[in-house]
KEFIKE-943245 format. One record per residue: x, y, z of N, C-alpha, C, CB in turn. Coordinates in steps of 0.02 Angstrom, whole numbers, padded with zeros to 5 digits, always signed. Glycine has a CB too. Example, Ala and Ser with C-alpha at 12.3 -4.5 7.8 and 13.67 -1.06 7.14 Angstrom:
<rs>
+00660-00284+00390+00615-00225+00390+00660-00165+00390+00565-00224+00452
+00642-00112+00354+00684-00053+00357+00645+00002+00394+00704-00030+00286
</rs>
This chain:
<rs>
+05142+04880+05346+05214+04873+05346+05245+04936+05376+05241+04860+05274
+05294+04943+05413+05327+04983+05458+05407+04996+05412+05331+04941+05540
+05397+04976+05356+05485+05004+05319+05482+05041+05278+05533+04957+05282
+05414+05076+05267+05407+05128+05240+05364+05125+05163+05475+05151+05240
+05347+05053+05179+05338+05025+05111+05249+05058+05102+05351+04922+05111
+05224+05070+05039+05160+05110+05035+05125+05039+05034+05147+05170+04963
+05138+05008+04963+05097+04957+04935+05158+04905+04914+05046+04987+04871
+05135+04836+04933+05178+04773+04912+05127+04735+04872+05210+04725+04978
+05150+04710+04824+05113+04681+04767+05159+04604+04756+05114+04742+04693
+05117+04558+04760+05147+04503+04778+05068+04447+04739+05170+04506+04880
+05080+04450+04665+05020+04388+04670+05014+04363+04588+04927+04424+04705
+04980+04326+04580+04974+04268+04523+04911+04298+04512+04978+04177+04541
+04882+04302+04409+04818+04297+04399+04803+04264+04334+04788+04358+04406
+04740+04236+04303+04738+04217+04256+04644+04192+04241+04797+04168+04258
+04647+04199+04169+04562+04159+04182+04560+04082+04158+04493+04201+04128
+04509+04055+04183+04521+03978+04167+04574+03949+04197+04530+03965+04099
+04600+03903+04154+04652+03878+04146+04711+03898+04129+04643+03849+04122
+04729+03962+04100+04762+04015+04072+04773+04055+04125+04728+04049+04019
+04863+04055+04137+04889+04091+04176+04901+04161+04147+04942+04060+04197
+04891+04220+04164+04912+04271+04118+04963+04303+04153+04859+04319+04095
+04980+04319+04229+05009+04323+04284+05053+04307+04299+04991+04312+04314
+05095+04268+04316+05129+04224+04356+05181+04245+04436+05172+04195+04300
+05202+04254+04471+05250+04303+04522+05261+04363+04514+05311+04288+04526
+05200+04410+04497+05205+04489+04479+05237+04492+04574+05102+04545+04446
+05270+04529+04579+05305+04567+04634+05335+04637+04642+05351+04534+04645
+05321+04677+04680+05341+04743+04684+05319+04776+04730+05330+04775+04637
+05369+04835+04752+05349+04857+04822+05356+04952+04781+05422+04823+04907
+05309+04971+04804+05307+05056+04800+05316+05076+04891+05210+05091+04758
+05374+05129+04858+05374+05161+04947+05339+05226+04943+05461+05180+04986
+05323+05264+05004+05296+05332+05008+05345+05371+04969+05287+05359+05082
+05307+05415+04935+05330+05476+04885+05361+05441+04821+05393+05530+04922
+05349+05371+04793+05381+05343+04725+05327+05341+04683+05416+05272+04728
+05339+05348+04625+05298+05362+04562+05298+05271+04522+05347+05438+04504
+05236+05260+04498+05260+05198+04455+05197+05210+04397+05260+05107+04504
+05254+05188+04335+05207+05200+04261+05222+05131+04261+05231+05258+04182
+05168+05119+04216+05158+05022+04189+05143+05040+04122+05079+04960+04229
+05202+05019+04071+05187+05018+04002+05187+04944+03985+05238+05060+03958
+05161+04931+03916+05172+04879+03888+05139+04861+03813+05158+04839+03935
+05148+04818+03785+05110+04794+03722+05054+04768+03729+05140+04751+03686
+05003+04775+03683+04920+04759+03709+04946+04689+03704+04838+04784+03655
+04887+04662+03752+04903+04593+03775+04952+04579+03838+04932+04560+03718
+04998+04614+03853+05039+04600+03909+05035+04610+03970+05082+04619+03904
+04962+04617+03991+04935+04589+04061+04917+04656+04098+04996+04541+04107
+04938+04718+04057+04934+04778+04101+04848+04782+04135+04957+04852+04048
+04787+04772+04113+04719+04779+04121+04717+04738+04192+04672+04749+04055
+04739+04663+04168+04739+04603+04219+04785+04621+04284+04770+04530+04181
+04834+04652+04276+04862+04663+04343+04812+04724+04373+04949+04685+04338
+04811+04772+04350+04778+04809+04363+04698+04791+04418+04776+04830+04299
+04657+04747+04384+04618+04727+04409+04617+04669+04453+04591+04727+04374
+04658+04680+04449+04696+04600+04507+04719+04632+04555+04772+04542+04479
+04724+04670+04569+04753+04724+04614+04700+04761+04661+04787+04779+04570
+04644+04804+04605+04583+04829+04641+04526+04746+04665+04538+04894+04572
+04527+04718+04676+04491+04638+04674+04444+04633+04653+04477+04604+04725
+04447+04672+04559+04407+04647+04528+04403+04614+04471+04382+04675+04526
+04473+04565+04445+04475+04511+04403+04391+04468+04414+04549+04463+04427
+04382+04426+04458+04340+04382+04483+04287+04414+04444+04333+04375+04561
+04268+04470+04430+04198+04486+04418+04226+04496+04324+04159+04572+04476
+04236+04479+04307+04264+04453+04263+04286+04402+04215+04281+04461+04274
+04267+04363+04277+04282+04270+04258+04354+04251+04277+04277+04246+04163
+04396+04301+04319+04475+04271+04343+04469+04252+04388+04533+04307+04351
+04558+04245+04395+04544+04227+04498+04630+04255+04470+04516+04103+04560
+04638+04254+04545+04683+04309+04588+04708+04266+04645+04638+04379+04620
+04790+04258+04653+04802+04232+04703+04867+04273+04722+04804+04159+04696
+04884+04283+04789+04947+04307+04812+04910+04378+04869+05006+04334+04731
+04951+04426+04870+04936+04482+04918+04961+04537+04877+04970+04476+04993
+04904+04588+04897+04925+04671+04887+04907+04711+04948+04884+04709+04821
+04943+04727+04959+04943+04750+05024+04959+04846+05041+05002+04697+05057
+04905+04880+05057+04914+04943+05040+04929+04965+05115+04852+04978+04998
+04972+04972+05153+04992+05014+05214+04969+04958+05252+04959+05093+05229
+04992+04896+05243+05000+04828+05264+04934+04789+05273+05039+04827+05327
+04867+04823+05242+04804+04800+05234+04804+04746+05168+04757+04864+05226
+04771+04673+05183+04775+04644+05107+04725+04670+05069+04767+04568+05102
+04727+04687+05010+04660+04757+04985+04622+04675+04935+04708+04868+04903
+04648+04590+04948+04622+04566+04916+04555+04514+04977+04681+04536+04868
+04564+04536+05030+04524+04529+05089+04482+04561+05086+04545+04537+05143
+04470+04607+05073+04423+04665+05074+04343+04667+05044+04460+04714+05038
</rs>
């Protein structure tokens, strides 16, 4: 991406039949900071690993794009 954008996060995850995910979306630009809090259970692990593309080894699946300096890092 050319707007300055670092990483765009754009994707759905869940295991089974069980969505845990649904339209996570977010864009980090160069030089922005991002903390992810939440209550156990509220998906922080699953995004996380949905992100590096390693839900699947796991038993998930992963759908949508993350895209780090406009590379999909879920191609990889």
């Amino acid at each position: 991406m050319n707007d300055g954008t670092l990483l765009h996060v754009s994707l759905s995850a869940g295991y089974s039949k069980k969505i845990i995910l649904s339209g996570v979306r977010f864009d980090l630009q160069q030089g922005e900071i991002l903390g992810l809090v939440g209550s156990s259970g509220a998906g922080k692990s699953t995004l996380v690993l949905s992100m590096l593309g390693l839900l699947p080894w796991r038993g998930g699946r992963v759908s949508g794009e993350v895209l780090l300096r406009g590379r999909n890092l879920l191609e990889l």
